[in-house]
C-alpha positions in Angstrom: 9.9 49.9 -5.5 13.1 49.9 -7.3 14.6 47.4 -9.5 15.1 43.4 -8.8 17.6 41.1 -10.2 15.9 38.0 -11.6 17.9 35.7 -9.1 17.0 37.7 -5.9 13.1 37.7 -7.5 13.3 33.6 -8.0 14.8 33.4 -4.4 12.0 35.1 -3.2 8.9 33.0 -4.8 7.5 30.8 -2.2 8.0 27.4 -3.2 4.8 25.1 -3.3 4.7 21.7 -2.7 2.5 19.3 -2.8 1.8 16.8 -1.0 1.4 12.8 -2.1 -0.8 11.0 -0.9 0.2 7.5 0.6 1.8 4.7 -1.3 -0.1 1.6 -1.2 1.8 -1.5 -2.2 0.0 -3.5 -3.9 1.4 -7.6 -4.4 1.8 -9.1 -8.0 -0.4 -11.6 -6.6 -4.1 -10.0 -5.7 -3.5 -8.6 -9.6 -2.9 -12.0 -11.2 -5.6 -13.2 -8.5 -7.9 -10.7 -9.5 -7.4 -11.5 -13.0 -7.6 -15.0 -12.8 -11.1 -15.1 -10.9 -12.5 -12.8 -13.4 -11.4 -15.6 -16.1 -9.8 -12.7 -18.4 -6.8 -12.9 -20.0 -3.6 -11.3 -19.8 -4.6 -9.7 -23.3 -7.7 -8.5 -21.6 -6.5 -6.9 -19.0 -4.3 -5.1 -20.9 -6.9 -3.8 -23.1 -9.0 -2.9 -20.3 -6.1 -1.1 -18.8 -4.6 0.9 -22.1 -1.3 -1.0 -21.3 0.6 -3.2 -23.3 0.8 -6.9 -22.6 4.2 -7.2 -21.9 3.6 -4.6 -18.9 0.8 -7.0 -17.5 3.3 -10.0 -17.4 6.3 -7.2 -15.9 3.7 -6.7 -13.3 2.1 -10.3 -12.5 6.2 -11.6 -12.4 7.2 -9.0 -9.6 10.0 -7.5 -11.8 7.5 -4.1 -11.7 5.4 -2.7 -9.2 2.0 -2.7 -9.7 0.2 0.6 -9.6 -2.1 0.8 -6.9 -4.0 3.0 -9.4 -4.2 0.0 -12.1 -4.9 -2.1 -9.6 -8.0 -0.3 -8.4 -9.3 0.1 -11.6 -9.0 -3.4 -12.9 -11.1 -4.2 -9.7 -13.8 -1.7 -10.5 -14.0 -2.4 -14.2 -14.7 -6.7 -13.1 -17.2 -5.5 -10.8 -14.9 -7.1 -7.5 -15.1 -3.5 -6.0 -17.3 -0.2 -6.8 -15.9 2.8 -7.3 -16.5 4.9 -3.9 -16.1 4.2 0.0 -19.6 4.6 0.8 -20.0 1.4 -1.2 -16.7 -0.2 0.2 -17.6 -4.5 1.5 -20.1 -4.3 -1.3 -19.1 -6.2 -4.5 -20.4 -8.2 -8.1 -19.5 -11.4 -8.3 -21.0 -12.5 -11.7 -24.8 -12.1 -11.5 -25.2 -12.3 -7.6 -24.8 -8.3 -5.5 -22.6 -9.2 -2.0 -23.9 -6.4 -0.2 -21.7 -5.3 3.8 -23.3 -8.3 5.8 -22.3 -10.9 3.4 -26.0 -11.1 2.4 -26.2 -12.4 -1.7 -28.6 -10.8 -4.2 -29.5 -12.5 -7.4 -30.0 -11.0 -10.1 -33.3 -11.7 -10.1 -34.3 -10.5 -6.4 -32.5 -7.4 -7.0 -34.7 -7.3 -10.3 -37.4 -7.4 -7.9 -36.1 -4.6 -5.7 -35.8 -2.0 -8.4 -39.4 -2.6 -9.4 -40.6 -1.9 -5.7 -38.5 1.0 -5.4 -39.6 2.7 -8.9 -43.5 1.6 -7.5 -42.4 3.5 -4.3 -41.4 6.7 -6.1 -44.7 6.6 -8.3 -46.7 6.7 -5.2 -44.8 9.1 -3.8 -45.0 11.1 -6.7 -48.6 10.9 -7.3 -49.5 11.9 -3.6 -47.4 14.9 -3.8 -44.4 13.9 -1.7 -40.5 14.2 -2.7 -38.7 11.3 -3.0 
């Protein structure tokens, strides 16, 4: 191998790009919505976020697009959505769990559940089967 010039060596770099993944648009509206039925304010949000204030208003007004990534997060962190797909329908709406069907857990019931489960495991446990 004999010698290159830099520019034929640059030339002959593959180039690597990378893909994005799919813009989702997401409206002013569902964020001030989102907001509004969480009963935070705009200071709040911003906090929540790491944003300034001023960028929550730029977004609510329509004069900026709203991230779809701030957007997600804000419904994650006020318990409208959870994190993953495998939980996507499912959502917290104060104290009550909406689980797929539309079905509503209290607080209480679902109290209730996580004491039968751990009961479940502790039986399992104690006759020498894996949970």
């Amino acid at each position: 191998m004999g010698f290159m010039p830099a520019c034929q060596a640059v030339n002959q770099v593959k180039k690597c790009r990378y893909r994005r993944k799919p813009f989702k648009p997401v409206s002013y509206a569902k964020l001030r919505e989102t907001r509004i039925l969480s009963r935070l304010s705009v200071d709040e949000v911003a906090q929540m976020l790491r944003v300034t204030c001023r960028t929550v208003r730029n977004w609510e007004s329509g004069r900026v697009q709203v991230p779809y990534a701030a957007f997600k997060l804000l419904r994650i962190l006020t318990g409208y959505e959870l994190p993953s797909d495998a939980w996507r329908g499912w959502m917290f709406l104060g104290e009550v769990f909406i689980v797929t069907r539309g079905e509503k857990l209290h607080s209480a019931r679902f109290r209730l559940f996580i004491v039968d489960f751990r009961n479940g495991q502790t039986m399992a446990h104690r006759s020498g089967r894996k949970t």
